[in-house]
C-alpha positions in Angstrom: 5.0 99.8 -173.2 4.5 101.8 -170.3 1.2 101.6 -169.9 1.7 97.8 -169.7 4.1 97.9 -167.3 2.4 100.3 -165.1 -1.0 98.6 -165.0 1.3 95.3 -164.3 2.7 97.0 -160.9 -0.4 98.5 -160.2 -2.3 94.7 -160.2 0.6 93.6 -158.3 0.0 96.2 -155.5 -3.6 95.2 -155.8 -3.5 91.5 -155.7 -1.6 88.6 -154.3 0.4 87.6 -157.2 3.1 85.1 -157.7 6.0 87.5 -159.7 7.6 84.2 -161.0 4.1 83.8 -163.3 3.2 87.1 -164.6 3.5 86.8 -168.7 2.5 88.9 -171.5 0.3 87.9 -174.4 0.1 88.6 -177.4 -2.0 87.4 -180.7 -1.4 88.2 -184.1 0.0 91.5 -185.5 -0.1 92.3 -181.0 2.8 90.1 -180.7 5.0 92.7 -181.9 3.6 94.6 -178.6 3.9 91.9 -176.3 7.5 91.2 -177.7 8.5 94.4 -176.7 7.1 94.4 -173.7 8.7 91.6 -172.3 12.0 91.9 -173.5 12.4 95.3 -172.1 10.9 94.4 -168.8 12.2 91.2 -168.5 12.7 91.6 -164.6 8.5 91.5 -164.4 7.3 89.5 -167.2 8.5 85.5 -167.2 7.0 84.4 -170.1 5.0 85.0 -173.4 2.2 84.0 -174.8 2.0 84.1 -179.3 -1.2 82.8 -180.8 -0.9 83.0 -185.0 2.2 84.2 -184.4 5.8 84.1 -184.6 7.9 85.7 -182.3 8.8 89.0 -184.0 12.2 89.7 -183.1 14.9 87.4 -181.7 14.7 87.0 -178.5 17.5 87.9 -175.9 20.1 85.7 -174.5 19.0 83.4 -171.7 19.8 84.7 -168.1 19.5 82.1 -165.1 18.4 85.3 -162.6 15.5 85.9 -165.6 14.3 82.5 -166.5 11.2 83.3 -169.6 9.3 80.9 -171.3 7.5 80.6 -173.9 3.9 79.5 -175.4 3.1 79.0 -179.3 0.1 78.8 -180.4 -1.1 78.3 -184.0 -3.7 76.1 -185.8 -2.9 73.7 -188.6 -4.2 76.0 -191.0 -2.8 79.3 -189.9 -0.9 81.3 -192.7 1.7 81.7 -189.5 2.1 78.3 -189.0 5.6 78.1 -190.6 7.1 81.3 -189.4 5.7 79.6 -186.1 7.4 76.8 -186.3 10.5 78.3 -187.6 10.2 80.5 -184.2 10.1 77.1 -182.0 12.6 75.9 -184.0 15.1 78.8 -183.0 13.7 78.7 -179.4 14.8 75.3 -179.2 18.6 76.3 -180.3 18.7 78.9 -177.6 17.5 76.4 -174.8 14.3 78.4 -173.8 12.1 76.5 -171.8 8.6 76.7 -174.8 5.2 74.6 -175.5 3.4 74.3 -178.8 0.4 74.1 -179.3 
């Protein structure tokens, strides 16, 4: 994780970069990684990204000076595809801000 973080600030430093758009992505059995990732540094990451996968742990309350987002991304035919949707589902309960795909 801090390896993540530390090439994130060292980007940063390098390029002009809006902080209010920096995510994480993950896809597959790496969403586990970009899960922790961003919850943990939730001050620099605003979002995530999942492809054929469902968020892998629940994600933390919502906090108005941390707003996150999040993108879900999964084919009709993915074995994911109903822990996905199950993930969107309790997305949508918690009011985070999320697109499907």
């Amino acid at each position: 994780i801090d390896f993540v973080t530390d090439l994130t600030e060292e980007i940063r430093e390098r390029y002009t970069i809006d902080p209010l758009r920096i995510t994480v992505h993950g896809f597959g059995d790496a969403a586990r990684m970009a899960g922790a990732v961003a919850f943990r540094e939730r001050g620099t990451f605003r979002g995530m990204s999942l492809v054929g996968a469902a968020l892998p742990a629940p994600p933390p309350e919502t906090h108005p000076e941390h707003p996150f987002q999040f993108q879900l991304i999964c084919g009709d035919e993915d074995p994911a595809r109903e822990d996905v949707e199950k993930t969107a589902a309790a997305l949508r309960e918690l009011k985070y801000p999320r697109t499907r795909s």
